[in-house]
mmCIF entry with sequence, helices, sheets and N, C-alpha, C, O atoms, coordinates in Angstrom:
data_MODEL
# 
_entry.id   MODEL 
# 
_entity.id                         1 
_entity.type                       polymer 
_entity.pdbx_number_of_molecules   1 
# 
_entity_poly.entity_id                      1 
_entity_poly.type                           'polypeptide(L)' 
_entity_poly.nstd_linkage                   no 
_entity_poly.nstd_monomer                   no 
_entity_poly.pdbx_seq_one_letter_code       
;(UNK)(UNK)(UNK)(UNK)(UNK)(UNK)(UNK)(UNK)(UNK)(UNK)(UNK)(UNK)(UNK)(UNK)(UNK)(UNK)
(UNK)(UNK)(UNK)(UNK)(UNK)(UNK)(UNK)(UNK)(UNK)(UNK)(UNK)(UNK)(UNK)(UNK)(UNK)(UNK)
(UNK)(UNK)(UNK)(UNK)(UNK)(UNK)(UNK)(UNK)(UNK)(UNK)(UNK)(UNK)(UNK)(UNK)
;
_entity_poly.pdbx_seq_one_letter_code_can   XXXXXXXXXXXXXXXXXXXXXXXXXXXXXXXXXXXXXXXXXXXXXX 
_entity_poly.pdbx_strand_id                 A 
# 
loop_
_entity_poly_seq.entity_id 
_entity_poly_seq.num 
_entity_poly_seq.mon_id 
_entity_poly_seq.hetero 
1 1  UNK n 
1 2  UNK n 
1 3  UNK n 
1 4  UNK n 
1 5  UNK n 
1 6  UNK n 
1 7  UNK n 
1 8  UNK n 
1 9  UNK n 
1 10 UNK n 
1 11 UNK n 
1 12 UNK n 
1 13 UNK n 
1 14 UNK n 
1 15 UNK n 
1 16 UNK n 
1 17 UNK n 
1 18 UNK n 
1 19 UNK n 
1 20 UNK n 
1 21 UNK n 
1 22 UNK n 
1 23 UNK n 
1 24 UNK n 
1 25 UNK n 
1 26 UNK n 
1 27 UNK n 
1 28 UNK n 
1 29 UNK n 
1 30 UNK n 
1 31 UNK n 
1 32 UNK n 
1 33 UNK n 
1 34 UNK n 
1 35 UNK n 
1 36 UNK n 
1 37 UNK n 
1 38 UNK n 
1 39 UNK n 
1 40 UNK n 
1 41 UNK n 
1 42 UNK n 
1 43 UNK n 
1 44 UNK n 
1 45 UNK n 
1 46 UNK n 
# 
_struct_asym.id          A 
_struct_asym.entity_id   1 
# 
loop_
_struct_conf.conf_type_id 
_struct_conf.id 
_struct_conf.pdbx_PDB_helix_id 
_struct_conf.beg_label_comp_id 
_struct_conf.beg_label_asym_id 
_struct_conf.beg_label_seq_id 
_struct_conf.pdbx_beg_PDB_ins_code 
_struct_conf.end_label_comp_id 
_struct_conf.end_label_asym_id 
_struct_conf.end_label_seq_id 
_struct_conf.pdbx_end_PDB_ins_code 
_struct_conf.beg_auth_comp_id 
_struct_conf.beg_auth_asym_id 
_struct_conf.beg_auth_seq_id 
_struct_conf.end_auth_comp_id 
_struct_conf.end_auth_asym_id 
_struct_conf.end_auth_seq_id 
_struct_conf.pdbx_PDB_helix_class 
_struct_conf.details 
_struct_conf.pdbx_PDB_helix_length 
HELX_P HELX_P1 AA1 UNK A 15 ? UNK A 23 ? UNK A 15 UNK A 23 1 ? 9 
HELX_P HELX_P2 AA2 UNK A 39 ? UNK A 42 ? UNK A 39 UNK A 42 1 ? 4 
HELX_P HELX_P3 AA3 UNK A 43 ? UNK A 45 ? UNK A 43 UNK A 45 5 ? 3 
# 
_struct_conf_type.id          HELX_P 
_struct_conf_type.criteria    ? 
_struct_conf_type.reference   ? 
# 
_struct_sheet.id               AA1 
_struct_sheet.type             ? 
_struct_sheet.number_strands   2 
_struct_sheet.details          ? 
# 
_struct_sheet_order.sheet_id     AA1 
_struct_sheet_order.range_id_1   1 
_struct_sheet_order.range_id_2   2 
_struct_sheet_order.offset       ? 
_struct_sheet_order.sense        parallel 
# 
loop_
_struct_sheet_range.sheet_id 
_struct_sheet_range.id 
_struct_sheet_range.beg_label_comp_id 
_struct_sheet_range.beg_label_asym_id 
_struct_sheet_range.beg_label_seq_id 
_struct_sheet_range.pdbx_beg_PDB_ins_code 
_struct_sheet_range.end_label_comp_id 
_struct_sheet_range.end_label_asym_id 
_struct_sheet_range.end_label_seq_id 
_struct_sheet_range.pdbx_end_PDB_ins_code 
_struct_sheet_range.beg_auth_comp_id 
_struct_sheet_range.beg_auth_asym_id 
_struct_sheet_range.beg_auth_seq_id 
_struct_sheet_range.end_auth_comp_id 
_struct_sheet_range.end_auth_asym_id 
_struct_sheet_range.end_auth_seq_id 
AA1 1 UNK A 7  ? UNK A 9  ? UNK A 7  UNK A 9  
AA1 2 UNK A 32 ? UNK A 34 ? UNK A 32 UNK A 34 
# 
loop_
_atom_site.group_PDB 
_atom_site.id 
_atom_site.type_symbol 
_atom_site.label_atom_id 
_atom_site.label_alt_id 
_atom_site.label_comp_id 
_atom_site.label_asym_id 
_atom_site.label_entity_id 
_atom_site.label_seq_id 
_atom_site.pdbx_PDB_ins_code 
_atom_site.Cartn_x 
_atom_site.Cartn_y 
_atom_site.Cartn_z 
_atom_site.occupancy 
_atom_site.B_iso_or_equiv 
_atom_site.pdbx_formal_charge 
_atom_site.auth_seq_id 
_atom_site.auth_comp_id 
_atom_site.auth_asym_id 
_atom_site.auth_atom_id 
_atom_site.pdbx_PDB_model_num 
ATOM 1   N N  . UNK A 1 1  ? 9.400  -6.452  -20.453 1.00 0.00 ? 1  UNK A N  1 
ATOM 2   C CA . UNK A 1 1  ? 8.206  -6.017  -19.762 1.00 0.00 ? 1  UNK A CA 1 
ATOM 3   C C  . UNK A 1 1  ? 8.604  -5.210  -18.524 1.00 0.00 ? 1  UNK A C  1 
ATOM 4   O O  . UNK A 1 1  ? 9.544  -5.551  -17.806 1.00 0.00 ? 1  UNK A O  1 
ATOM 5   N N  . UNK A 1 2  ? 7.825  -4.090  -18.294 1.00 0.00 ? 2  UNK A N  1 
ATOM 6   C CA . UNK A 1 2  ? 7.999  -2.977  -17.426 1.00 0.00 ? 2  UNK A CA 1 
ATOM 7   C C  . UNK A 1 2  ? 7.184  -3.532  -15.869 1.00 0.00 ? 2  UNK A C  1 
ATOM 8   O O  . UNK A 1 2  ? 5.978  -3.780  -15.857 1.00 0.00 ? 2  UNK A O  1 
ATOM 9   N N  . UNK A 1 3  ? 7.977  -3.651  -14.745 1.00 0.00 ? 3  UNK A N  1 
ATOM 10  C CA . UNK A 1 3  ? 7.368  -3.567  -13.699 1.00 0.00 ? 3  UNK A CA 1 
ATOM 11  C C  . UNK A 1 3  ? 6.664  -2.807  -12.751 1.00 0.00 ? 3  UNK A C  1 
ATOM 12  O O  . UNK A 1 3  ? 7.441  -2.400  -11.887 1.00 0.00 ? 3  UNK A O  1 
ATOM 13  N N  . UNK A 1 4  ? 5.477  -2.445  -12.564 1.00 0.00 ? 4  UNK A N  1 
ATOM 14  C CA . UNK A 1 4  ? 4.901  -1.040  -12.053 1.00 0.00 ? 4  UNK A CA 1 
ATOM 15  C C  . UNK A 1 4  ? 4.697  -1.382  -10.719 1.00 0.00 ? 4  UNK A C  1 
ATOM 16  O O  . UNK A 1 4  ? 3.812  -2.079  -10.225 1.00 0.00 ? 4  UNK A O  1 
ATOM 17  N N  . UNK A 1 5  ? 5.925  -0.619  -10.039 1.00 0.00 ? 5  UNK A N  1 
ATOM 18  C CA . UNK A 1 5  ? 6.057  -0.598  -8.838  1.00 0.00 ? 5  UNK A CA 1 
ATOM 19  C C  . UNK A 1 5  ? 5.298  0.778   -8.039  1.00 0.00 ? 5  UNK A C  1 
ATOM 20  O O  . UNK A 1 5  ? 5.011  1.619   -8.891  1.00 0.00 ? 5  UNK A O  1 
ATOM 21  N N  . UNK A 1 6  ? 4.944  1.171   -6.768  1.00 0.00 ? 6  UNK A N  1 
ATOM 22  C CA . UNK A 1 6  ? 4.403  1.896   -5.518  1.00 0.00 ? 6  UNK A CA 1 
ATOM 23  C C  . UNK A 1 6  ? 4.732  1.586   -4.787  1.00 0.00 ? 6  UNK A C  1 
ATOM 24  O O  . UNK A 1 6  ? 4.838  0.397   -4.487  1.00 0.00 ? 6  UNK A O  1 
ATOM 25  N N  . UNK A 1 7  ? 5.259  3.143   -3.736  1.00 0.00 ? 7  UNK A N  1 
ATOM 26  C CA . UNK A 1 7  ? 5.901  3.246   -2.972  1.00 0.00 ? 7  UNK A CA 1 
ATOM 27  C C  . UNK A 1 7  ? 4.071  4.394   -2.183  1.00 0.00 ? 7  UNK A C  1 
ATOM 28  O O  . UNK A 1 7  ? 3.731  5.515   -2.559  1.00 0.00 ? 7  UNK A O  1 
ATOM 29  N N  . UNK A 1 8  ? 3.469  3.650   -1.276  1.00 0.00 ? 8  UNK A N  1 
ATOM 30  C CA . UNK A 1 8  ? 2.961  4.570   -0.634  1.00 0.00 ? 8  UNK A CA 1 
ATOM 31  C C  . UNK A 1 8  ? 3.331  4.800   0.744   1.00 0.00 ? 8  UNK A C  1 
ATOM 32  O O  . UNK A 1 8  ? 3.655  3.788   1.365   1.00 0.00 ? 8  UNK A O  1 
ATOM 33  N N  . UNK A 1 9  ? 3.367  6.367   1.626   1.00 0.00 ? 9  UNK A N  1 
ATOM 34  C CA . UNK A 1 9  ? 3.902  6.879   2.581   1.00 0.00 ? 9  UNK A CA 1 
ATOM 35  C C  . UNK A 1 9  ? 2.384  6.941   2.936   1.00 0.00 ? 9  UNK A C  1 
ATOM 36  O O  . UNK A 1 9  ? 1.475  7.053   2.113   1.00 0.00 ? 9  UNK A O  1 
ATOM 37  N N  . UNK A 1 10 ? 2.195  6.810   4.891   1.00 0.00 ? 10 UNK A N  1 
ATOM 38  C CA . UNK A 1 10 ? 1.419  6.854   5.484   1.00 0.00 ? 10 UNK A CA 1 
ATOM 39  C C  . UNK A 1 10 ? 0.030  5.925   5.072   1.00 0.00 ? 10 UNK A C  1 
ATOM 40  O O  . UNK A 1 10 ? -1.125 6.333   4.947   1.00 0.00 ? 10 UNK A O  1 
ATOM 41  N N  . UNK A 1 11 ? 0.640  4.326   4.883   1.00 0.00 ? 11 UNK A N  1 
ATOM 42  C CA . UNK A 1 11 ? -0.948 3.500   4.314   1.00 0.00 ? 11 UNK A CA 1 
ATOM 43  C C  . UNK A 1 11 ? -0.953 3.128   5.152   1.00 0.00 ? 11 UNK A C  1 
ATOM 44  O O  . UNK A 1 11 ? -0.651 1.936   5.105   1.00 0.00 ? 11 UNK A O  1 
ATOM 45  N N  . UNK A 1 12 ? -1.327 3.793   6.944   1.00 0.00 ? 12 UNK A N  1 
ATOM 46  C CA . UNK A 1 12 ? -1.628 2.409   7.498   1.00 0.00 ? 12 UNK A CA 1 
ATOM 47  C C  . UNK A 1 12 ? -3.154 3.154   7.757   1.00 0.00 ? 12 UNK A C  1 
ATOM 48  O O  . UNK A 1 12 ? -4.022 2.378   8.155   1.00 0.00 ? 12 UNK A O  1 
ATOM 49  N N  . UNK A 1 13 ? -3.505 4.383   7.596   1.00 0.00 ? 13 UNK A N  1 
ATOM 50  C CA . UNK A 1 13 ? -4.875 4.957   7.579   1.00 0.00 ? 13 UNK A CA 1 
ATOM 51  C C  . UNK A 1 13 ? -4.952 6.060   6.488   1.00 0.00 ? 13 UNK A C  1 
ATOM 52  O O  . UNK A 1 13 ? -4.014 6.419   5.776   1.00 0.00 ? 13 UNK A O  1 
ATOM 53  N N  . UNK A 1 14 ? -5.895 6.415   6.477   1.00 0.00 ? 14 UNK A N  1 
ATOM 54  C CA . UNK A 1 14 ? -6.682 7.138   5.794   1.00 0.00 ? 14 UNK A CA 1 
ATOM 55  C C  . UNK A 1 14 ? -6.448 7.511   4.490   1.00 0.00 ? 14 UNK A C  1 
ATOM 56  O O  . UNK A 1 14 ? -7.080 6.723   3.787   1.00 0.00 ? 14 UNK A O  1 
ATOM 57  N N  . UNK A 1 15 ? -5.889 8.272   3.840   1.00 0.00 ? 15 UNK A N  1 
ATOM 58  C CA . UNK A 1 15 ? -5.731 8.284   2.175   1.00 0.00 ? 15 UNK A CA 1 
ATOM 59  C C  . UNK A 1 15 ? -5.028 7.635   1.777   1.00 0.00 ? 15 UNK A C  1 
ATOM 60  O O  . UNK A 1 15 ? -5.284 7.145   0.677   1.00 0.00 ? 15 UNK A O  1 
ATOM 61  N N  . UNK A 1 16 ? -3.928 7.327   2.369   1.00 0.00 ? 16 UNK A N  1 
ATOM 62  C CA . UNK A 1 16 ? -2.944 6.371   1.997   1.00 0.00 ? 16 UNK A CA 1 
ATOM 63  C C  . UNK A 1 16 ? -3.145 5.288   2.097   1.00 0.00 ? 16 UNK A C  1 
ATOM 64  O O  . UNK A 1 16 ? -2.473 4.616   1.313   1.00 0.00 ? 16 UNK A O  1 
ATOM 65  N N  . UNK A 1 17 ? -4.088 4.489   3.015   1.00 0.00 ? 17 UNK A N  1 
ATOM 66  C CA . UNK A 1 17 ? -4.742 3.217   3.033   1.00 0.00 ? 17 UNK A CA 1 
ATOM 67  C C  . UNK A 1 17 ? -5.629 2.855   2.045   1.00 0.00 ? 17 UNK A C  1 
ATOM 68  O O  . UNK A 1 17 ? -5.557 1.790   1.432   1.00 0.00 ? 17 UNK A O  1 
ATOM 69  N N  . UNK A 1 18 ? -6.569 3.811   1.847   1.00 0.00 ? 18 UNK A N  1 
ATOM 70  C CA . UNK A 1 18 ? -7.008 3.654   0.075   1.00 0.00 ? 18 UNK A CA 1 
ATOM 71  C C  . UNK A 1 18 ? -6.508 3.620   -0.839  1.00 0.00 ? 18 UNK A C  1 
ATOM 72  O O  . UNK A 1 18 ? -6.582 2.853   -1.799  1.00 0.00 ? 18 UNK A O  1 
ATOM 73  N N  . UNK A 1 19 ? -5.964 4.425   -0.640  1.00 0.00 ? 19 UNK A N  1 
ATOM 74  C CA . UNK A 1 19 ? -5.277 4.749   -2.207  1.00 0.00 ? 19 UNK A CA 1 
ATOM 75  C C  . UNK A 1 19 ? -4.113 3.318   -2.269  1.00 0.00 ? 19 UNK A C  1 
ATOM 76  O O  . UNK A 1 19 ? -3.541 3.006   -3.313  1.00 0.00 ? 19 UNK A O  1 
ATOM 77  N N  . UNK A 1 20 ? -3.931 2.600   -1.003  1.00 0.00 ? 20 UNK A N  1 
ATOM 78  C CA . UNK A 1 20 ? -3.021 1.453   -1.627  1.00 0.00 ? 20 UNK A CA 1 
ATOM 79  C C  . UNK A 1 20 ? -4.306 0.355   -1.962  1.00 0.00 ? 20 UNK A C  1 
ATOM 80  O O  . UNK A 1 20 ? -4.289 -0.356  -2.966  1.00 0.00 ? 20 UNK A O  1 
ATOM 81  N N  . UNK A 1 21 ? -5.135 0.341   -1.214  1.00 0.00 ? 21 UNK A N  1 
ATOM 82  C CA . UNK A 1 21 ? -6.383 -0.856  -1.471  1.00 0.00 ? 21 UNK A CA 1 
ATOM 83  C C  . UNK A 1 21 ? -6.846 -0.595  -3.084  1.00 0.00 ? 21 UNK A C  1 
ATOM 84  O O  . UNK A 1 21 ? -7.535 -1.459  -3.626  1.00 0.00 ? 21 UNK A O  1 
ATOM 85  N N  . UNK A 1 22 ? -6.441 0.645   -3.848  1.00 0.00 ? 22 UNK A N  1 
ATOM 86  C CA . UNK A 1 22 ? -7.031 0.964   -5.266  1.00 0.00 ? 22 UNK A CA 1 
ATOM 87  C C  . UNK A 1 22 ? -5.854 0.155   -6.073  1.00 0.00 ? 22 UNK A C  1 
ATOM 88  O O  . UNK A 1 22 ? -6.032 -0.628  -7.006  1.00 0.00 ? 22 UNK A O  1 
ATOM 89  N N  . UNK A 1 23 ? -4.627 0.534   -5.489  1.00 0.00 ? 23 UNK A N  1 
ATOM 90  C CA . UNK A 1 23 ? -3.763 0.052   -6.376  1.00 0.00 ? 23 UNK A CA 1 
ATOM 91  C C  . UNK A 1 23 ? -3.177 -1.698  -6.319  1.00 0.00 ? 23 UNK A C  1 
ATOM 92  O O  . UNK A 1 23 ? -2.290 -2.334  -6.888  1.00 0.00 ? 23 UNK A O  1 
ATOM 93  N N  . UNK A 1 24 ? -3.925 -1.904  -5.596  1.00 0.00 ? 24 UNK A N  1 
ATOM 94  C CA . UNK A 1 24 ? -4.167 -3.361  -5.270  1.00 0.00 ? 24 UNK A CA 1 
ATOM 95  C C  . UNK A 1 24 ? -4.680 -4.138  -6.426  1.00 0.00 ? 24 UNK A C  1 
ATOM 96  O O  . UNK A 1 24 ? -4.351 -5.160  -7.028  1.00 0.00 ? 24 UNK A O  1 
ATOM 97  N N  . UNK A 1 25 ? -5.865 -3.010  -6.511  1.00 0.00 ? 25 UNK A N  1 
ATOM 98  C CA . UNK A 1 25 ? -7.191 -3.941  -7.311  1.00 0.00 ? 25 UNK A CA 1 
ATOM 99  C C  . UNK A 1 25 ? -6.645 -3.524  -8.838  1.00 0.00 ? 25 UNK A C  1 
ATOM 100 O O  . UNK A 1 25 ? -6.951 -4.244  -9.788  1.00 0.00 ? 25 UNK A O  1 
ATOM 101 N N  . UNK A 1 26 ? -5.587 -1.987  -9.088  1.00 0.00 ? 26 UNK A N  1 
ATOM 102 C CA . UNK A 1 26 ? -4.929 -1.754  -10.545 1.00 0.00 ? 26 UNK A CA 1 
ATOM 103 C C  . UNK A 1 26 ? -4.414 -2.565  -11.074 1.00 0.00 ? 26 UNK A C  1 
ATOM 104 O O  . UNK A 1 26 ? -4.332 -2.516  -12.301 1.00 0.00 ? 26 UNK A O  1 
ATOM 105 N N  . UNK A 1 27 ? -3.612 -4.128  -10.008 1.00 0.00 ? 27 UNK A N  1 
ATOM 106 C CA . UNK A 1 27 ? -3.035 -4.827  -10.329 1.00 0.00 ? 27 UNK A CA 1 
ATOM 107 C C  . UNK A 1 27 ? -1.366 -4.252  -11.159 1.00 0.00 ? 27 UNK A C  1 
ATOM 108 O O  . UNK A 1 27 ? -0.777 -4.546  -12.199 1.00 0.00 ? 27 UNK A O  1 
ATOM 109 N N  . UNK A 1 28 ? -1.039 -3.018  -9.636  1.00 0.00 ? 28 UNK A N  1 
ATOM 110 C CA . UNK A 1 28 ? 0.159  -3.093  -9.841  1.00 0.00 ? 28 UNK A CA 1 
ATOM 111 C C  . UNK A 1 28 ? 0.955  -4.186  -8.969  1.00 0.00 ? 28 UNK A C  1 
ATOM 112 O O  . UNK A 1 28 ? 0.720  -4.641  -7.849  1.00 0.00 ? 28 UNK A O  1 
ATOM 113 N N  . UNK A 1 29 ? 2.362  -4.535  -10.237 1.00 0.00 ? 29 UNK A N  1 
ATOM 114 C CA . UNK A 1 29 ? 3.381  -5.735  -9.714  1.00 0.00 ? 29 UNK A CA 1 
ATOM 115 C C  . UNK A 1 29 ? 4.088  -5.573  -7.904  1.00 0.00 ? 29 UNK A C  1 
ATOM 116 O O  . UNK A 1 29 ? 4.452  -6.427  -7.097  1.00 0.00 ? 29 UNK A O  1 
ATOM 117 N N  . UNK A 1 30 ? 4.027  -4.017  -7.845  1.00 0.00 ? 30 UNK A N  1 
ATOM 118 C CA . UNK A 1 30 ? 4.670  -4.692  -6.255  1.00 0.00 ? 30 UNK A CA 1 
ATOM 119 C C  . UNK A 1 30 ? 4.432  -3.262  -5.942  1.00 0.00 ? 30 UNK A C  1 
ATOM 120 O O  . UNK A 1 30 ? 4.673  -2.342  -6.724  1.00 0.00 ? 30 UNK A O  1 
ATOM 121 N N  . UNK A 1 31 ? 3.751  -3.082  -4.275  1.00 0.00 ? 31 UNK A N  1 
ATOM 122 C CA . UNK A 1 31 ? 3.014  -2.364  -3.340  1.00 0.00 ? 31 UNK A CA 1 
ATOM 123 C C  . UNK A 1 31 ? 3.560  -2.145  -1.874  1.00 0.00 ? 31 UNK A C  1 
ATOM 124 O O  . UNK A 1 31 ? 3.073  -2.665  -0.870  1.00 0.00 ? 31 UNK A O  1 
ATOM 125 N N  . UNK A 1 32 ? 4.731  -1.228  -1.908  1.00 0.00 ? 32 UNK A N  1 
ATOM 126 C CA . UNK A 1 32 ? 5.584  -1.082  -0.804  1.00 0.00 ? 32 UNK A CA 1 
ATOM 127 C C  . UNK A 1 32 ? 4.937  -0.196  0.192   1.00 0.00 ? 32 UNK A C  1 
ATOM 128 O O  . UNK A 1 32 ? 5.111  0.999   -0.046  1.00 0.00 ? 32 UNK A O  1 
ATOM 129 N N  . UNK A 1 33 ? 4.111  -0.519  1.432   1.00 0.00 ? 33 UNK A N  1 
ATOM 130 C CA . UNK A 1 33 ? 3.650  0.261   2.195   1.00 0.00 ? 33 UNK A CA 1 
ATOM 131 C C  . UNK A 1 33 ? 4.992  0.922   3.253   1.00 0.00 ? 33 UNK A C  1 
ATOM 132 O O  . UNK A 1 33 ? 5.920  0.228   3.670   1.00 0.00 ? 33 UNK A O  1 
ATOM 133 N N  . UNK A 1 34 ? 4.847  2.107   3.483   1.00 0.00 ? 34 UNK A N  1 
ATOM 134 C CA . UNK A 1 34 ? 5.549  2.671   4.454   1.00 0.00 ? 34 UNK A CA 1 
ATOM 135 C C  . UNK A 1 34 ? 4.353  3.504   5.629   1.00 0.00 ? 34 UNK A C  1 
ATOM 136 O O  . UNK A 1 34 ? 3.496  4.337   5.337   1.00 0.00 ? 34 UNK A O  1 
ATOM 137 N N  . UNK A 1 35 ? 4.693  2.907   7.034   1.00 0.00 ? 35 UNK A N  1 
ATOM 138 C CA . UNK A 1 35 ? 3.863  3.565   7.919   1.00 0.00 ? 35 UNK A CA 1 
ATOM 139 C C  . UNK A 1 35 ? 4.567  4.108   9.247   1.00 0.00 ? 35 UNK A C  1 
ATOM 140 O O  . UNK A 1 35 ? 5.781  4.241   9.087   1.00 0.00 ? 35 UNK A O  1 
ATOM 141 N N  . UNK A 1 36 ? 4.080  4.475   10.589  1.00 0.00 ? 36 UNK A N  1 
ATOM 142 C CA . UNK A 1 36 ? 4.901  4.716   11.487  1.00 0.00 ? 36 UNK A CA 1 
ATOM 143 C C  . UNK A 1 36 ? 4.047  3.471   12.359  1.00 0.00 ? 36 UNK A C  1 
ATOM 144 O O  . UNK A 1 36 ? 4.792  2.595   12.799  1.00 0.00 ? 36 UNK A O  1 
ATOM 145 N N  . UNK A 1 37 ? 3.026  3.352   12.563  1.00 0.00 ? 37 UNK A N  1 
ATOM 146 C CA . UNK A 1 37 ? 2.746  2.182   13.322  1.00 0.00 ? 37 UNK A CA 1 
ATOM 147 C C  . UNK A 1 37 ? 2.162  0.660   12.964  1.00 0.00 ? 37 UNK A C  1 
ATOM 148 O O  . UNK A 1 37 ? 1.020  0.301   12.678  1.00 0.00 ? 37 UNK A O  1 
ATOM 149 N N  . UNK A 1 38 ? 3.415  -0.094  13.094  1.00 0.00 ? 38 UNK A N  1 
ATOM 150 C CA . UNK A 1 38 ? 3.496  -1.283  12.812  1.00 0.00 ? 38 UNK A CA 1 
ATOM 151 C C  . UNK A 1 38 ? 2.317  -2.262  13.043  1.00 0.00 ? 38 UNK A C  1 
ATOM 152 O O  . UNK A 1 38 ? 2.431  -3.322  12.428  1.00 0.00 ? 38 UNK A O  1 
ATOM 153 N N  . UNK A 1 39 ? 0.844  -2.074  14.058  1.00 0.00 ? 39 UNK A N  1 
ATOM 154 C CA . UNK A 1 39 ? 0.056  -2.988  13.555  1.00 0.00 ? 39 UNK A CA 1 
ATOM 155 C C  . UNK A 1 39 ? -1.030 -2.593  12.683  1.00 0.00 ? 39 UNK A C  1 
ATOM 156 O O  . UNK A 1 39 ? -1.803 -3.250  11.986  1.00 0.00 ? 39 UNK A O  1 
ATOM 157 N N  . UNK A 1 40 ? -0.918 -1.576  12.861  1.00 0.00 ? 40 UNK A N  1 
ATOM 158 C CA . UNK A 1 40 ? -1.896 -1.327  11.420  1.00 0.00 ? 40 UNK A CA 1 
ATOM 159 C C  . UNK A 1 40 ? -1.633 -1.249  10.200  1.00 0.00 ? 40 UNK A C  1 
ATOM 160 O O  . UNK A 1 40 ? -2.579 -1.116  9.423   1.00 0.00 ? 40 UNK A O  1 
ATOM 161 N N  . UNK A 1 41 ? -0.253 -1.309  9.680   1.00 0.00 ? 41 UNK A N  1 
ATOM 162 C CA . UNK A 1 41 ? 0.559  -1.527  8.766   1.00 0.00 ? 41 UNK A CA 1 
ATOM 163 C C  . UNK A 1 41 ? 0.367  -3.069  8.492   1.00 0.00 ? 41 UNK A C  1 
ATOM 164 O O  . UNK A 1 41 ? 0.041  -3.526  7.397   1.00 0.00 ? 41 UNK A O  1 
ATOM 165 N N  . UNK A 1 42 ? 0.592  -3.748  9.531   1.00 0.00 ? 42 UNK A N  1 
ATOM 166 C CA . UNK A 1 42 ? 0.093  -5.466  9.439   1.00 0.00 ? 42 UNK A CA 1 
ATOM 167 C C  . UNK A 1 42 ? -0.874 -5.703  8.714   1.00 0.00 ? 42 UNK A C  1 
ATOM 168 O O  . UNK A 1 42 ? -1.032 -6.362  7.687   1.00 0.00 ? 42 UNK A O  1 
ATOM 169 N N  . UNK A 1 43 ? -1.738 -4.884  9.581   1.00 0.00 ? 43 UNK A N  1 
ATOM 170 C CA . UNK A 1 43 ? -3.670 -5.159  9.449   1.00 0.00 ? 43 UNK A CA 1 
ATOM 171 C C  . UNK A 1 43 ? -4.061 -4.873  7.441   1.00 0.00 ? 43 UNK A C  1 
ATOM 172 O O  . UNK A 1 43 ? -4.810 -5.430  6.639   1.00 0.00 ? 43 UNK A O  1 
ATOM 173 N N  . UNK A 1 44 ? -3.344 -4.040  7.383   1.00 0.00 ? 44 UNK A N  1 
ATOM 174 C CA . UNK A 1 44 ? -3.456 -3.814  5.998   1.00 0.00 ? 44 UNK A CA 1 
ATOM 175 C C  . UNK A 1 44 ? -3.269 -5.078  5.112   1.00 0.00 ? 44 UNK A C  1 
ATOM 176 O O  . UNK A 1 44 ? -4.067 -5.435  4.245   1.00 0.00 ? 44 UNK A O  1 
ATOM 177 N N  . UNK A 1 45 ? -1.924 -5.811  5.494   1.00 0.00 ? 45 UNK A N  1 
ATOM 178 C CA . UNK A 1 45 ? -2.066 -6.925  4.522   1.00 0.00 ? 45 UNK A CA 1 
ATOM 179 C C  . UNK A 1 45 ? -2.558 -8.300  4.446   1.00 0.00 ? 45 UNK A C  1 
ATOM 180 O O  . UNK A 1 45 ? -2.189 -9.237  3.738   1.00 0.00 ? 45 UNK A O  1 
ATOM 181 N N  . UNK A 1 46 ? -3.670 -8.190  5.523   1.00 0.00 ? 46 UNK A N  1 
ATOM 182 C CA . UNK A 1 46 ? -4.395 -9.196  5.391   1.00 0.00 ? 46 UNK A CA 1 
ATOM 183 C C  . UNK A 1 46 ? -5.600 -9.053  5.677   1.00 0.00 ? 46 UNK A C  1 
ATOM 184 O O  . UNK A 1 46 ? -6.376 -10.003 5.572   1.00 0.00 ? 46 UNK A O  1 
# 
């Protein structure tokens, strides 16, 4: 079985913050956010 991994750049706002909240709900296996500021990068995962 194939693991479907994401790598999104810039999720701590705006397209990139959606577009990881979509792939959330795709129920891909693992969701690597990359951001430049660390609490909104937080805020995202919870």
């Amino acid at each position: 079985m194939e693991k479907r991994i994401a790598i999104v750049t810039g999720a701590s706002g705006g397209i990139g913050k959606e577009f990881t909240k979509i792939l959330i709900e795709e129920e891909v296996d693992e969701v690597w956010d990359v951001a430049r500021n660390k609490e909104k990068l937080a805020a995202l995962k919870g």
